[in-house]
Structure formats: C-alpha cells, structure tokens
N, C-alpha and C positions, 0 to 999 in steps of 0.2 A: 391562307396566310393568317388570319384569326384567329384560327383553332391553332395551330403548332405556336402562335406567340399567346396566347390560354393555356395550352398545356403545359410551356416554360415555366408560363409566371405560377403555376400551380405546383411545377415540380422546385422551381426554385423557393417558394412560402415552405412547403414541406421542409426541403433542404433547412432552409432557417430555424426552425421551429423545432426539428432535431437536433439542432446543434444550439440554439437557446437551453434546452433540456438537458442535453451533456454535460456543457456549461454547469449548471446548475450542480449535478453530482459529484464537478469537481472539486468543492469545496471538501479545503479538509475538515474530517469531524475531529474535535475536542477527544486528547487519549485524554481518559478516568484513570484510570489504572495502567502503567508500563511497569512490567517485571524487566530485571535488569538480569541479563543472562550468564548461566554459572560459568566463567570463562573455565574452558579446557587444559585439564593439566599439561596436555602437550606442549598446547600453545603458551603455557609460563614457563616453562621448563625451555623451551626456542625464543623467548622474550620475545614473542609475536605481538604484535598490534595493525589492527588495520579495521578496515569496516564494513559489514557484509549490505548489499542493499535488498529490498527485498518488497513488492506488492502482495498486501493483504487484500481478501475480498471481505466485509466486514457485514454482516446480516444488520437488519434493521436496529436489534437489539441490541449493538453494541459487540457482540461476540464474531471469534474469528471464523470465518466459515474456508478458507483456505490462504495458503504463504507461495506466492512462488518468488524463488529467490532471482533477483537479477545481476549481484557481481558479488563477489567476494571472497578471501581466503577459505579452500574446501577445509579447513582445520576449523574455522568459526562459524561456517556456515549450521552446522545442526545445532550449536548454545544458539546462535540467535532464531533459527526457527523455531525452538521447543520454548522462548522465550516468549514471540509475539504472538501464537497460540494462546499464550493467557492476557495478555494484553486486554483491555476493554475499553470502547470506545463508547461517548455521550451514544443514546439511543436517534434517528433518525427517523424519516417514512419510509428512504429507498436502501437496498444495500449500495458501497460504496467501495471502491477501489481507492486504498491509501498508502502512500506510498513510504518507505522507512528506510534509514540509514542506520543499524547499530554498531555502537565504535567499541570497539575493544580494545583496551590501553593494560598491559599487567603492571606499572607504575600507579591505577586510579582504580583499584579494588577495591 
C-alpha cells in the first residue's frame, strides 16, 4: 500500500512539474518585427476580407522555424504565411509555439 501511494505521489510531482514548465512556454513572446502581408489581387478584386489563423514554432532567436496554418480563407492563406515567415520575435531560452490571427480588410491597405 506504501509503495503504489509513493509511486502516485511521485507520478503526480512529475505530472505538476510538466505542466509548471508548459505553463511557462506559454507565454507569448514580444513580436519585434510583423511584416503586414501583400494582400492578393484576387482577393481585392472579390472584396474579400477575413482572417487566416495560424501557429508559428518560433526558434530561440526570434526567427520562424515553421507556420501551420489553423483556419482561414484558402485565398489569404499563402499572403499571410509568406508574411509571418518574416516575422521576428524578442529572442527567448526555449523555442516557442505563438499563436496568430492575420485580418485582411481591402478597405485598410
């Protein structure tokens, strides 16, 4: 009975201590730099607007190390990913998962 309520309290310290640390990388980092993406002739030409969402993994140094996109018009989705590619965020210790909404309005060019 000792040992399996030892091994709980051990798996559940782990458990915490994982998720303290999560925690932690979820803080968003400070963007340095947001390039504002070249909206698509199409999409002014169809008086489109809407806004594509999208997580970047972001290496320690600020630069994007990958985009995956999570909703958005297929029409605006490749301006805003060729977009936050250049993007740069404040430098960090850990790389970092950030999460982004770009709006595209052809009234606010």
């Amino acid at each position: 009975m000792k040992r399996s309520l030892m091994a709980a309290t051990s798996v559940l310290m782990f458990a915490l201590v994982l998720f303290a640390q999560q925690g932690q990388t979820d803080i968003a980092r400070k963007i340095v730099n947001r390039v504002t993406p070249r909206y698509p002739e199409i999409a002014q030409s169809m008086n489109l607007r809407g806004s594509v969402k999208a997580e970047a993994v972001v290496q320690p140094n600020g630069m994007v190390k990958s985009v995956e996109i999570r909703g958005g018009h297929p029409v605006l989705v490749e301006a805003a990913q060729r977009a936050i590619y250049k993007w740069r965020w404040a430098p960090a210790a850990h790389e970092s998962r950030e999460l982004i909404e770009v709006r595209f309005d052809p009234h606010q060019e």
